[in-house]
N, C-alpha and C positions, 0 to 999 in steps of 0.2 A: 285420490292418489295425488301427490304432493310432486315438485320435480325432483326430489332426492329418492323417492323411491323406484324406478326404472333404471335409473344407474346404478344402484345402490344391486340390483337383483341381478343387472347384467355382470355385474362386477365377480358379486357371489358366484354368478354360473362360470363365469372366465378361473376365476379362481382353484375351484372343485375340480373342473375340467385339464386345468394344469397340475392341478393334486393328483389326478389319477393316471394322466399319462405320464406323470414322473414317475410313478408307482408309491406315493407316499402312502396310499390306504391301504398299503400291507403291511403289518405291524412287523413281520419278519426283516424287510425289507429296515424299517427304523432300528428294530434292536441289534439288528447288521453291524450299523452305520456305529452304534453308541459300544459295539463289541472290540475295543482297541486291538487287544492281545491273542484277537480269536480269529474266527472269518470275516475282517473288517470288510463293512460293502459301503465304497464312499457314494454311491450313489445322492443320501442327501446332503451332501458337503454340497455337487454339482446345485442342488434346486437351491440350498440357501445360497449360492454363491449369484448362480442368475436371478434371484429374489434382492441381494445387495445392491449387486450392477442397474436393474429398474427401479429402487431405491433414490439410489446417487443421482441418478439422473431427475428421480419425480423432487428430488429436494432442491435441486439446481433450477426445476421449473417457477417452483413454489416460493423461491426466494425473489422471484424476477415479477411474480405476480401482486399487483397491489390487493386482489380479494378475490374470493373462491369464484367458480365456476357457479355453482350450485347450494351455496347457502351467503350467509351476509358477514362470516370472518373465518378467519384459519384456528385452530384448533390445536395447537403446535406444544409437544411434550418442553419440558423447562425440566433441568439437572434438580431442582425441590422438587421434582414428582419422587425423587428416590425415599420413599420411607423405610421404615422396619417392615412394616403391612406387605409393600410393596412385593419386597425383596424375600419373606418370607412363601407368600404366592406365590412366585416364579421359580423360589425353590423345592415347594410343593408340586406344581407345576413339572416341574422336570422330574422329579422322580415318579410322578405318576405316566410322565410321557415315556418314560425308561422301562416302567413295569409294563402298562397295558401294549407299547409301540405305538399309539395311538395321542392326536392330540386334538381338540375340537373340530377346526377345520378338515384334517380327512377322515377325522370319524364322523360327520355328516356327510362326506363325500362318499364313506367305506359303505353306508347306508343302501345306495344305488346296486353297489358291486356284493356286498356278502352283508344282506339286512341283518341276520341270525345276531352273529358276534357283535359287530358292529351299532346294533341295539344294545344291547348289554353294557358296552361302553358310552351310548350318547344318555341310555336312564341312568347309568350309573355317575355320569356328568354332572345332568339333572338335578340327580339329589342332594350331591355334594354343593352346586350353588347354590338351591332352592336350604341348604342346610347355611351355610355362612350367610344368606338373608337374614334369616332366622334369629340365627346367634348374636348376630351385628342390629338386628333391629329394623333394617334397610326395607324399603319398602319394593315390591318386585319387580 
């Protein structure tokens, strides 16, 4: 075991564990949130807003640091990450989060709470990557 992975696992459980007591692993609860005109439930307005605020803060740390904690450089997105690729993903990306209410992270967390559904969404995740592997050639 390497020192990235202990934190890397503790982070994951902090993470999951803030997913479900925010109530993100009910998928009702997300298509709430995307329902403007309807029964809007801002509930995730609230988590991505306290997700911003630990943000602002982790970049204001991260700017004051000469080098990581736990590897040997920073890793920091650049405005040329924005492709077509990119952009196109993220817009997939949403409308799959819009249909299932579900998005990676609390559908591994939904896992814990409601396996049934919840499996259905992380194979059906699965294949969808394990499928643009494929297509793109990428190795897995």
């Amino acid at each position: 075991m390497n020192r990235t992975t202990l934190p890397s696992l503790l982070s994951g459980i902090l993470f999951g564990a803030g997913l479900a007591l925010g109530g993100m692993t009910d998928p009702a609860r997300v298509r709430g949130f995307l329902d403007l005109f309807g029964a809007w439930d801002p509930t995730l307005a609230f988590v991505m807003g306290g997700a911003v605020i630990v943000m602002a803060i982790a970049w204001r740390v991260v700017a004051r640091m000469r080098q990581p904690w736990l590897t040997e450089a920073f890793h920091l997105p650049t405005r040329a990450d924005l492709t077509p690729r990119l952009i196109g993903g993220a817009a997939l990306f949403g409308v799959g989060w819009g249909i299932a209410g579900l998005c990676p992270g609390p559908g591994i967390a939904a896992l814990v709470i409601e396996p049934m559904s919840a499996a259905v969404f992380v194979a059906a995740m699965l294949v969808g990557m394990a499928a643009v592997r494929l297509v793109e050639g990428t190795p897995a």
